[in-house]
C-alpha positions in Angstrom: 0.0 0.0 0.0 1.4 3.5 -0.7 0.1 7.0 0.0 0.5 9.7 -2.7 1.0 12.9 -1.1 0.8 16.1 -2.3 3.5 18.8 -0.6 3.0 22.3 -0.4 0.2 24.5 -1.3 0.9 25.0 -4.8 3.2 22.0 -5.2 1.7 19.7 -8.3 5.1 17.4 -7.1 3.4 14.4 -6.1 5.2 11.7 -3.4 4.7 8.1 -3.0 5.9 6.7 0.4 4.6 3.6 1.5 2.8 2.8 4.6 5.8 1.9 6.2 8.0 4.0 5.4 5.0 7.1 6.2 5.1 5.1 9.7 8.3 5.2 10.5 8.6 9.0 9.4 5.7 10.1 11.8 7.5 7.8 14.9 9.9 9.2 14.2 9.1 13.3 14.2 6.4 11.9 17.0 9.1 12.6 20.0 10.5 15.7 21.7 13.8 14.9 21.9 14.0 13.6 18.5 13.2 16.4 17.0 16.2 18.3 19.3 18.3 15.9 17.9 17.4 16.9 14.5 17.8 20.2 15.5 20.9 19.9 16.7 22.4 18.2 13.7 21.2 20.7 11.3 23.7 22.7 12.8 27.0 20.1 12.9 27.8 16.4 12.8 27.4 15.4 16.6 28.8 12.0 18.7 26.0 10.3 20.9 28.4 11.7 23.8 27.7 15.1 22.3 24.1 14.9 22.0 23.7 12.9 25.1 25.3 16.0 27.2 23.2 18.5 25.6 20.1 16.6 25.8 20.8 15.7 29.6 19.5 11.7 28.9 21.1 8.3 29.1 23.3 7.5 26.7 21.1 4.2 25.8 18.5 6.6 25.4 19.6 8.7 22.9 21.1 5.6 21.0 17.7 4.4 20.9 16.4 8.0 19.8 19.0 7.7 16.8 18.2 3.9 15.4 14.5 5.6 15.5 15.6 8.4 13.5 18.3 6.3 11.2 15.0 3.6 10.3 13.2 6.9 9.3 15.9 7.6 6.9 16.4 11.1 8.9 19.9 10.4 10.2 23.2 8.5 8.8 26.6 7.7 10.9 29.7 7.6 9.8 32.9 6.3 11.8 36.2 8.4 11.7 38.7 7.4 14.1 37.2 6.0 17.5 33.9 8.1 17.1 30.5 7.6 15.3 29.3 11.2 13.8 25.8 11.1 13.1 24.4 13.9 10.6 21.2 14.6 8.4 20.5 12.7 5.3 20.7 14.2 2.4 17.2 13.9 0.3 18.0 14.5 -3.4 15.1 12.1 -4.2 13.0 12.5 -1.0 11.2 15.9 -1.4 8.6 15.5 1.3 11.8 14.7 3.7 13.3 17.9 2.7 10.4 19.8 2.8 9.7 18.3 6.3 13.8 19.4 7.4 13.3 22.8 6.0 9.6 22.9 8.2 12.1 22.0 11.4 14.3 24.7 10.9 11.4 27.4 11.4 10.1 25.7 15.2 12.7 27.5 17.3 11.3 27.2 21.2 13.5 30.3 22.5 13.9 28.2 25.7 14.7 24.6 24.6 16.2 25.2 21.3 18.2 28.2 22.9 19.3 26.3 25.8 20.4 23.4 22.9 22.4 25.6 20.8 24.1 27.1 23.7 25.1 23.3 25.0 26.2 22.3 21.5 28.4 24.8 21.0 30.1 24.2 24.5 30.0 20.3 23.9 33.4 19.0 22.9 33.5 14.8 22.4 37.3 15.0 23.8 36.0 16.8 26.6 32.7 15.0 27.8 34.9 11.3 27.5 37.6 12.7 29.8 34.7 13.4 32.5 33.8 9.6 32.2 37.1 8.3 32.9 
């Protein structure tokens, strides 16, 4: 089953997504913090160290929060060195996804995405390990 969805007001650019993958979208912009993360990596590549300081959850947590987001074809990783950067897709082919992306960047909560931006600029991978050791 697919759904044929129409984007924009006077967009005649039509979008077939299946079922699934519409699901797993939704889930996926259906959480909070998932859409901070999102946030947050529109700005920079981030570690899960990185995004689990500015978020303030369990690491597990925001691992989760990224599978989630990687499933809905949101998020890819890619390993350089010892760390895992995770970053936005990029949706040459997906319209609707970068239509959604470009929807994201206008929510701006003074207080939680201000408080985010201020912790991402301050959070430093070399940094945040040292304080686990």
């Amino acid at each position: 089953m697919t759904a044929c969805l129409r984007w924009g007001i006077n967009s005649k650019m039509a979008i077939r997504l299946s079922t699934g993958e519409l699901e797993l979208l939704f889930k996926a912009l259906a959480n909070r913090n998932r859409i901070r993360i999102l946030k947050m990596l529109q700005v920079r590549p981030m570690c899960v160290c990185e995004i689990r300081y500015v978020l303030g959850i369990a690491q597990p947590t925001v691992t989760r929060h990224l599978q989630i987001l990687k499933q809905a074809g949101l998020v890819k990783d890619r390993t350089s060195n010892c760390w895992v950067d995770y970053y936005l897709c990029e949706y040459p082919a997906r319209h609707l996804l970068h239509q959604m992306m470009k929807f994201l960047s206008l929510w701006d909560d003074p207080v939680c995405c201000g408080r985010d931006r201020k912790r991402s600029k301050k959070a430093n991978r070399y940094d945040i390990c040292k304080e686990k050791k």
